[in-house]
VEXMAR-996824 format. One record per atom (N, C-alpha, C, O): x, y, z. Coordinates in steps of 0.02 Angstrom, whole numbers, plus 50000, padded with zeros to 5 digits. Atoms other than C-alpha are relative to their C-alpha. Layout:
<rs>
XYZ...
</rs>
This chain:
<rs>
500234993450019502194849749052499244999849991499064995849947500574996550013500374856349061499805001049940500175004449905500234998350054499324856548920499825008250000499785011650051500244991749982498794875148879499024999050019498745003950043500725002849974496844867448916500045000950078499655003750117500165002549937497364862349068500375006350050500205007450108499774994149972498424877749115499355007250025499305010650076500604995950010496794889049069499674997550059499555001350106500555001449963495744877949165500155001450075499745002550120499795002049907497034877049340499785008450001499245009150030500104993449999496964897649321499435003850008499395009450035500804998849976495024898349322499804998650057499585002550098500225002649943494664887049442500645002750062500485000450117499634995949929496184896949577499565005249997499165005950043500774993250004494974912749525499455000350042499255004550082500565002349950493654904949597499794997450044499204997750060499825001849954494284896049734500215008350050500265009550111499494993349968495044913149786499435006150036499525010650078500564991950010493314924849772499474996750087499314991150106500595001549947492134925349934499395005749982499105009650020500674996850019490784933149834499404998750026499424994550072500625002450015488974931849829499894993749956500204992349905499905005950028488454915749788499485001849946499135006849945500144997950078487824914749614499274995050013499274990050049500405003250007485954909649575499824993449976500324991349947500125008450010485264890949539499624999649948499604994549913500515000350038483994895949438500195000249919500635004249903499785000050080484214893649244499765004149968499165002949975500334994350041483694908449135500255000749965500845000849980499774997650052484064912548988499965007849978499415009949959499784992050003484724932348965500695000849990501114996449998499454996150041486084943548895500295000550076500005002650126499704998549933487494942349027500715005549984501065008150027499524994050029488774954748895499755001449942499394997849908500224998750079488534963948745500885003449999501245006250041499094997650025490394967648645499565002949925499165000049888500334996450071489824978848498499174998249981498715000350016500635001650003488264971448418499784993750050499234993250078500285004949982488404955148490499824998250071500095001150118500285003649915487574945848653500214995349981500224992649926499935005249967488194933748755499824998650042499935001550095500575004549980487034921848807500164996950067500674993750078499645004649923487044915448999499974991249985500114986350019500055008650009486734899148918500724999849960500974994249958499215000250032488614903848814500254999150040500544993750042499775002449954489154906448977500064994550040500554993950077499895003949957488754891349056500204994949975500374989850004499725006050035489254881748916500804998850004501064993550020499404997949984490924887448922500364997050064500884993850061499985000549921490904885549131499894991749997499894989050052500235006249981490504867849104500584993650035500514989650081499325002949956492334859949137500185001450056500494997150088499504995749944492894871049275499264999150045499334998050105500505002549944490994868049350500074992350018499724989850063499945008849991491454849049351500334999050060500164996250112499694999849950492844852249437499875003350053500275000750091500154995649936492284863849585499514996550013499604994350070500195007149946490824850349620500354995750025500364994250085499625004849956491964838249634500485003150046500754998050068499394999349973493354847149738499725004950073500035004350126500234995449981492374860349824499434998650049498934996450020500725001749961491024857949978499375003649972499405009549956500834997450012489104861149934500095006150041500505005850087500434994249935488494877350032500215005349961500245004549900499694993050005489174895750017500675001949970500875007249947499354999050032490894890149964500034998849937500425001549898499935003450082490544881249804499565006449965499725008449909500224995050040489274896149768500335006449976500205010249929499564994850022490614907949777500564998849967500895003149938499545000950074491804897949673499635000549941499895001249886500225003350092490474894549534499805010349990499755012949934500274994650040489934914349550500875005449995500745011249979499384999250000492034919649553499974997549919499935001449871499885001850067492154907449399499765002949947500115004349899500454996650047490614915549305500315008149974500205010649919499974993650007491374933349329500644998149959500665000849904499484998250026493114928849279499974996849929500334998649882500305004750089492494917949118499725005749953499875006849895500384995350059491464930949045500425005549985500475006849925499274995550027492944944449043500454995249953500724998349907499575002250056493924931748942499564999949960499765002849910500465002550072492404926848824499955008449983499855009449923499964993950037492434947948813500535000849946500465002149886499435000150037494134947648760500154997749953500525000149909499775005150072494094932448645499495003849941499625004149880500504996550062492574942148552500225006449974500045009149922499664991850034493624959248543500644997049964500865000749921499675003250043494914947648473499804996349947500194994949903500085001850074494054940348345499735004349951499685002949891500274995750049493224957248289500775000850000500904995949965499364996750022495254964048282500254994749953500624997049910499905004650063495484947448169499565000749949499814998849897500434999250047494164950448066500345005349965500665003449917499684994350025494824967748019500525000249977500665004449934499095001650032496704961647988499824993449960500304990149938500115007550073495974945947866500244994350060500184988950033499685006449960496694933148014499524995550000498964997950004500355003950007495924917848003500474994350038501074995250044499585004549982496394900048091499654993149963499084991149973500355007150034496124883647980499904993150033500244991850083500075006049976495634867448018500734997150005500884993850055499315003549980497584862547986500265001250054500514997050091499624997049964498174873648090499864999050067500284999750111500175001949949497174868848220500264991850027500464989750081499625007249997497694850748195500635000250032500804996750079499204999449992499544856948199500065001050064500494997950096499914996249936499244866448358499954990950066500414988350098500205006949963498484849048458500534995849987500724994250043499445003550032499884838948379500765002750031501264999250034499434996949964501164850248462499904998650070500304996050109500105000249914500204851248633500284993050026500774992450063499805005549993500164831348630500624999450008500784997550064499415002949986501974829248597500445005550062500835002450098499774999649950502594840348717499844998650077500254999350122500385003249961501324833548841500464990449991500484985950033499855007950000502154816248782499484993650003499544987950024500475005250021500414809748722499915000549930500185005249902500275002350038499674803348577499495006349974499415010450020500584993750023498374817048492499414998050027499055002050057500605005249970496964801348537500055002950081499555005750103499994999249939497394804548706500175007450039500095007450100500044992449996497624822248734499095001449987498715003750030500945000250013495674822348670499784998550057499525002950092500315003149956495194810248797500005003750068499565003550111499754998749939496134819248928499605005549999499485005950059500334996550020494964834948870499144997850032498735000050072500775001949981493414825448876499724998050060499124998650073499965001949957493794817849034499765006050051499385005350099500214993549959493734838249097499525000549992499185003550034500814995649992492134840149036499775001549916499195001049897499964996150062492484847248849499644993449958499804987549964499965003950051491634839748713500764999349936501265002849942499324998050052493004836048542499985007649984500465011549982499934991650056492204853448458500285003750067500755007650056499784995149969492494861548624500665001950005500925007550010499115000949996494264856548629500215003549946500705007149958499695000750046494544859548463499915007449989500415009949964500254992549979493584879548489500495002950027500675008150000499754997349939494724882548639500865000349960501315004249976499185001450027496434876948526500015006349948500415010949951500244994550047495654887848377500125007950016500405011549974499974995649960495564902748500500565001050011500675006649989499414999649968497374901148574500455000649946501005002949959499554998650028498084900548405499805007349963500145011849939500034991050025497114915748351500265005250029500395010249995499774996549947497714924248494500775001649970500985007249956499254998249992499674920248463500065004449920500505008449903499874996350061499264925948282499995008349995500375011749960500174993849979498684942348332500545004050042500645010150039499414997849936500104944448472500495001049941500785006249926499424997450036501214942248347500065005949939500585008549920500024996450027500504953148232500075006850033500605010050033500124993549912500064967848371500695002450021500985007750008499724998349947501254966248483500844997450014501254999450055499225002649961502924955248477500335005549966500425009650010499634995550005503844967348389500095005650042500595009050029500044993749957503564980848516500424997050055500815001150080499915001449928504074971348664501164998249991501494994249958499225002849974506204972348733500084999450048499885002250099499725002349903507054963548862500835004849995501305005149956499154995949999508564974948911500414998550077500104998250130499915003449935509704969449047500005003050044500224999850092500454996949930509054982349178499494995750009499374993550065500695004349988507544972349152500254992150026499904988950065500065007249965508324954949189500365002450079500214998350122499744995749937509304966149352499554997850016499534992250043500594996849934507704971349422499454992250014498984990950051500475007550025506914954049380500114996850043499684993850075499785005149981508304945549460499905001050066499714996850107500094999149913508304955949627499464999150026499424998250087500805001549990506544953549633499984993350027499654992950079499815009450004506864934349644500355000550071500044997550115499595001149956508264937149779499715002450069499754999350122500384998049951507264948049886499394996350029499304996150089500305003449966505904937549900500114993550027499664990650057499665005049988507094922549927499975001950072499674998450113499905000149923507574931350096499465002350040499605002950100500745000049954505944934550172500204991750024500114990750084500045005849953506304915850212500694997850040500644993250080499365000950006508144915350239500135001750079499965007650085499774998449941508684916650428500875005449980501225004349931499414996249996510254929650450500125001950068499665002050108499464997249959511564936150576500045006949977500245007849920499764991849987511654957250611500205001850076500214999250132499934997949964512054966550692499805009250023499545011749972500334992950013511554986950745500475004550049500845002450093499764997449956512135001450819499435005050022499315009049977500524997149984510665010250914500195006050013500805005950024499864993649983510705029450949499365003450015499145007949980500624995049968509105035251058499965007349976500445011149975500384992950025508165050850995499365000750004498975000849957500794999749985506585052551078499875010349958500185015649963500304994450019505635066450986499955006850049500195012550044500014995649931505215074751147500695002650022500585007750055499614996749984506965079451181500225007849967500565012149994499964993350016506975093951078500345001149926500644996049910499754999850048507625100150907500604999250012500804993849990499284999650017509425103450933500194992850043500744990450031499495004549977509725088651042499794994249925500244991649893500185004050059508765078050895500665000349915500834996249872499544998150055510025086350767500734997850018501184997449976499085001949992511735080750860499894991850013500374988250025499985005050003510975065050867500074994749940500294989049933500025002850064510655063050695500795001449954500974997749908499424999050016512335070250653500634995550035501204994650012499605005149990513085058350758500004989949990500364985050000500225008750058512215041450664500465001849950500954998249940499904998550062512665050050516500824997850001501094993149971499145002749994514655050250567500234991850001500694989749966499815004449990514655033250625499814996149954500004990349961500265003950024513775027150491500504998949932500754993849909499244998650030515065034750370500754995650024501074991749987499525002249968516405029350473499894991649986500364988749959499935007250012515805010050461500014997949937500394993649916499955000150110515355011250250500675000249984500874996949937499494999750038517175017350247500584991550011501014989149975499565005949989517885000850337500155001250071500524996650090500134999349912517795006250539499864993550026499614988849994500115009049996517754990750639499275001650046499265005450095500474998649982516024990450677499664999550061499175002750079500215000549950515934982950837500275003250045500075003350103499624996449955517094992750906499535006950003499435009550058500504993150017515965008250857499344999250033499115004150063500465002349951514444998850937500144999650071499685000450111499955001449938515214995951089500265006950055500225007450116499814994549979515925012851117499125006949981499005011550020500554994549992514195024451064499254995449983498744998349966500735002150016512745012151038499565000650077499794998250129500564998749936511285016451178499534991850008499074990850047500335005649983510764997551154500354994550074500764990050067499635002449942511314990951320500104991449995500684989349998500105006050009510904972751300500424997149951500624991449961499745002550038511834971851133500735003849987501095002749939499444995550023513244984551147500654996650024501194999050008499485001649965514364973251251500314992049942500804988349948499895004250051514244961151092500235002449960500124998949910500064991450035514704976451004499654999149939499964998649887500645000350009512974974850936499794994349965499424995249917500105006250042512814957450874499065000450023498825003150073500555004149979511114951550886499684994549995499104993150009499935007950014511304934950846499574997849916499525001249865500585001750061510064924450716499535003750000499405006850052500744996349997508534932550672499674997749926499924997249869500395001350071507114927850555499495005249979499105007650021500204994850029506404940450424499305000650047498944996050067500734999249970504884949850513500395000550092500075003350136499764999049941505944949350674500265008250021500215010050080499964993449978506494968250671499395003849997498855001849976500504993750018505534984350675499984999449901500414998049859499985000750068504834984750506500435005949934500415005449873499554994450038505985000150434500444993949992500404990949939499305002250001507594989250479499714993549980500164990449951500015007150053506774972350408500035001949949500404998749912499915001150086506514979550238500695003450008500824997649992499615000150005508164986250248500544993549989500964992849945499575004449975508974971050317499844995549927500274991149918500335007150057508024959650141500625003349958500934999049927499664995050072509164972450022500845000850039501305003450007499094997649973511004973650141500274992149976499954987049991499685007650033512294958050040500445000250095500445004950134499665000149947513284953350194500625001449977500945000649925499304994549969514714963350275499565007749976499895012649993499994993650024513674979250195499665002150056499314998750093500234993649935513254994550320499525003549976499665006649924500634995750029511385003250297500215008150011500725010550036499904989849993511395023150300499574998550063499274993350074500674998749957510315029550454499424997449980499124997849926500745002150015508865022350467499695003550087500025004150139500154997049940507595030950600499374996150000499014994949952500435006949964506455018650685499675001250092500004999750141500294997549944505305024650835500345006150017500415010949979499674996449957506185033750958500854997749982501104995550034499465001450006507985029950884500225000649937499775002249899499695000450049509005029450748500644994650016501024993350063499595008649995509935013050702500485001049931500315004349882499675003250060511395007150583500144992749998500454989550041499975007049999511324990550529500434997549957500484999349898499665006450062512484976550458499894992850022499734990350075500185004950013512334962050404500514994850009500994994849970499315002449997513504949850464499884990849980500414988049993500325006650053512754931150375499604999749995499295002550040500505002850015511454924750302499934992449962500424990049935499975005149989510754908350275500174998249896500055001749846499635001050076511484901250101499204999549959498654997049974500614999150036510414906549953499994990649956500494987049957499805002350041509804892449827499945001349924499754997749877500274998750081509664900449673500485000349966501015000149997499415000950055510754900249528500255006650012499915009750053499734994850029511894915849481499715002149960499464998349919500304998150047511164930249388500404996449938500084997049886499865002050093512194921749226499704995050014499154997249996500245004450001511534906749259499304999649984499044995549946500744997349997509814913549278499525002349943498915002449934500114993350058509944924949120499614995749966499094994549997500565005150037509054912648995499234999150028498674999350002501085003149944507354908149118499895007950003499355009649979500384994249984507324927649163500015004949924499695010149918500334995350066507284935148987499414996549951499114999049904500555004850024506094920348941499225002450074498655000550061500334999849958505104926249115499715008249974499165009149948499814992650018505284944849080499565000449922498965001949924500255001050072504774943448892499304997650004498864999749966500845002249989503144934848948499595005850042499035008050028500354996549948502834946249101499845008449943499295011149940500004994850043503084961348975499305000049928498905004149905500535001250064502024954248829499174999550043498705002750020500535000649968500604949448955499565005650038498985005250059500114993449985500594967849010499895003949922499415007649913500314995150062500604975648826499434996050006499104998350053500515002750017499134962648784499475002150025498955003749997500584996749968498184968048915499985006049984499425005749958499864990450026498444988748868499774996249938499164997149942500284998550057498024982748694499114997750001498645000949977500745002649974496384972648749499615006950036499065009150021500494994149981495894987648847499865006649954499465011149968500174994750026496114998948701499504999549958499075003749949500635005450019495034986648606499315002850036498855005350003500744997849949493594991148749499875005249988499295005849969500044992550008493765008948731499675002349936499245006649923500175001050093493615005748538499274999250003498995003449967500445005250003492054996148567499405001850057499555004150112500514999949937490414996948672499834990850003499564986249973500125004949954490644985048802499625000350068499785004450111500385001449948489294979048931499954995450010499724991249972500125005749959489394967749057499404999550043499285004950071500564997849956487814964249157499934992750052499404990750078500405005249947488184947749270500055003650033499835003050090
</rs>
């Protein structure tokens, strides 16, 4: 398991790996790069801060245009947190919250053992990034003011209800089959626009029947092979063998991510045609069963939820507050 240091730090440095900005200046100056209420923050705060996550992007990162647009990526997304951590410690100030030297101890003492080090060595592994001890010990200080605040704020507000682990889970399954090869099959029914309203209307009334007709339990290939206009596939009575996601017209792929196999789509209208599709295998999922699942996705869910109020309360914080950014 990831220290929360080292979690912070992988999350900065993807930020800034990610940005093809303007590359950020060389020159050292000292100037106001935010103001949060009264206070400035110093580009020399900033770069003190930047000093781990700049370690790493020399070392990992080529000299030129790329490393300038990770270090000026890193700068932008650093100073929005150092906003945040300063609108969080004025909202601690105001609620009496405070974090003690124990508590800070306690906090490091936890990271270590679930890290499965030593407290000595959890430090080292710190300093090794770049951090001096106080920085480490700043950055732990910070993270527990934070959960103090969350919990004051915000955990009570937040429920997981099991629509929410549903929509969680299909979320999961759907993007499972974007990779998943499957077996359909279709029944095509030409409708060029250009033919005219009323012939367009007995065409669509005759998807519509057959489409009915296969939802109720119709044998489907028999229904393909007797009115599908796909010549190539009607004598299969419309198999179309394997196919990998991204292989249909894009109407009938996102359909095809959401049909369980054996199920029949409604009309779907796709160029010049109208199609019904089923699904006749797909390639074996590996994911657990939603019960199986339930535990990780109301523990997933519960985070994704809290990480969305936090932010809505951080931004109401801003609103509260005169904030200026000026890198």
């Amino acid at each position: 398991m990831k220290s929360a240091f080292r979690i912070l730090l992988s999350l900065l440095f993807a930020a800034a790996l990610h940005s093809a900005s303007a590359p950020a200046g060389a020159a050292v100056v000292e100037r106001v790069v935010a103001v949060v209420g009264e206070r400035a923050i110093l580009l020399s705060d900033l770069r003190e801060r930047a000093r781990p996550f700049l370690l790493r992007i020399n070392n990992e990162v080529p000299a030129g245009a790329q490393r300038a647009a990770a270090i000026s990526q890193l700068y932008k997304t650093l100073i929005e947190r150092i906003v945040d951590e300063e609108l969080e410690q004025r909202a601690a100030n105001r609620a009496r919250i405070a974090v003690s030297a124990r508590e800070v101890d306690e906090a490091i003492g936890r990271i270590a053992a679930q890290n499965g080090l030593e407290v000595e060595q959890l430090v080292d592994e710190a300093v090794r990034s770049g951090l001096t001890e106080r920085q480490y010990r700043n950055e732990v200080r910070r993270q527990v003011l934070e959960a103090k605040l969350i919990n004051l704020r915000l955990q009570g507000r937040i429920r997981v209800t099991q629509d929410d682990l549903r929509t969680s889970y299909r979320r999961i399954v759907l993007e499972e089959r974007r990779r998943l090869r499957y077996s359909a099959s279709w029944i095509r029914i030409d409708a060029p626009r250009s033919g005219g309203t009323e012939a367009l209307s007995r065409k669509r009334a005759l998807v519509e029947t057959l489409a009915v007709r296969a939802r109720a339990g119709a044998d489907f290939a028999e229904l393909a092979r007797r009115h599908s206009d796909d010549a190539q596939s009607r004598a299969r009575g419309g198999a179309l063998g394997e196919l990998h996601p991204g292989q249909l017209p894009p109407a009938l792929d996102r359909i095809a991510l959401t049909l369980e196999v054996g199920e029949v789509s409604q009309p779907i209208r796709a160029g010049e045609a109208f199609f019904v599709l089923k699904i006749d295998s797909r390639q074996e999922s590996e994911l657990p069963s939603y019960e199986q699942a339930k535990a990780e996705l109301s523990e997933r869910v519960y985070l994704e939820k809290m990480s969305k109020a936090k932010r809505q309360w951080l931004d109401s914080l801003r609103k509260r507050t005169h904030v200026e950014i000026r890198l």
